[in-house]
Residue, then its C-alpha position, 0 to 999 in steps of 0.5 A: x497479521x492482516x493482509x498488506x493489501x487489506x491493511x493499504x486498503x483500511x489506511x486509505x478509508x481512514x485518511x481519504x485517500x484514493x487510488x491517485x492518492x496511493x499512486x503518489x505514494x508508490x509512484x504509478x497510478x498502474x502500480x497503484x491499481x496492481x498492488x490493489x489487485x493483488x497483482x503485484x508484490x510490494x518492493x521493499x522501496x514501496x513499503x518504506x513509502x507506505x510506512x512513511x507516508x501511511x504510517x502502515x506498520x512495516x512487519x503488516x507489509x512485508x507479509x506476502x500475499 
């Protein structure tokens, strides 16, 4: 499986999206720039978002980094 973080990454190139974008999805642009940083471990509200808005498979997700 790829990386969650590569994987967020990979979608945001494909649909355009930017770190404010992302910050919609997860809540806080602070979030936004953490999860991207690898920083902070994805919540399991967080990757029901990235799946539903993002269309990110759910089992890339929960791999922990």
């Amino acid at each position: 499986f790829p990386d969650p973080v590569e994987a967020i990454k990979f979608r945001m190139e494909q649909l355009g999206y930017n770190q404010a974008d992302l910050a919609k999805v997860v809540g806080l642009k602070s979030r936004a720039s953490e999860i991207l940083n690898k920083k902070r471990r994805l919540s399991l509200d967080m990757i029901r978002q990235l799946h539903d808005k993002l269309n990110i498979p759910t089992d890339v997700l929960i791999q922990s980094y």
